[in-house]
N, C-alpha and C positions, 0 to 999 in steps of 0.2 A: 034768698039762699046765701048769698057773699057776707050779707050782714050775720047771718049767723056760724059760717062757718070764722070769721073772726071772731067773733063772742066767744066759741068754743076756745081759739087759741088764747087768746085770749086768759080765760078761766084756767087754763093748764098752764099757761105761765105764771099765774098768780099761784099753785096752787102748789108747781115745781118752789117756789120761793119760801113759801109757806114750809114747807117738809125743810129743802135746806139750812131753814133758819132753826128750823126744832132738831135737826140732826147735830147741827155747831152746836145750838144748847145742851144736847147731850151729852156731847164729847169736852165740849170745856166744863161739866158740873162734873162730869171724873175726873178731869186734870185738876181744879181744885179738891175734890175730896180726894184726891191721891197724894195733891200736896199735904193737907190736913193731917192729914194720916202720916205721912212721912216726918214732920214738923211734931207733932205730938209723940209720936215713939221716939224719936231724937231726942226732944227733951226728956223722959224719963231715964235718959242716961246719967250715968254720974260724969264729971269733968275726963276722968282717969278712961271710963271706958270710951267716950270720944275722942280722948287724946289718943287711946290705943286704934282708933279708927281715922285720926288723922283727921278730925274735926274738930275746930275751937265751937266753942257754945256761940260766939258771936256771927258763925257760920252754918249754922245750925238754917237758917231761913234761905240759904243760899242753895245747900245743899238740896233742899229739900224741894225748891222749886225748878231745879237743874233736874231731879229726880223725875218731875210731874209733869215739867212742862219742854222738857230736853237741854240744851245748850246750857 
């Protein structure tokens, strides 16, 4: 009876891990395709309409990742 009430925790610790690992991978495949996306609409700017937004083109990657991924 001991041994399988440990098996059970056991399996539910494995299984807690298992989800949280697939939760992060959800949540960091939005943070990249939200950078993606951010990153690519920046770029179809002209230089002038970035400039008008206070973005050099060479900041375009910075911004875009501060967007997706905070800081």
């Amino acid at each position: 009876m001991a041994s399988t009430t440990a098996l059970h925790g056991f399996e539910t610790g494995i299984i807690a891990r298992i989800r949280a690992s697939v939760h992060r991978a959800r949540i960091n495949n939005e943070k990249r395709r939200d950078f993606n996306r951010t990153y690519a609409e920046l770029s179809k700017l002209t230089n002038r309409e970035l400039d008008d937004l206070g973005i050099g083109r060479a900041n375009i990657a910075d911004v875009a990742r501060s967007a997706a991924y905070g800081n």
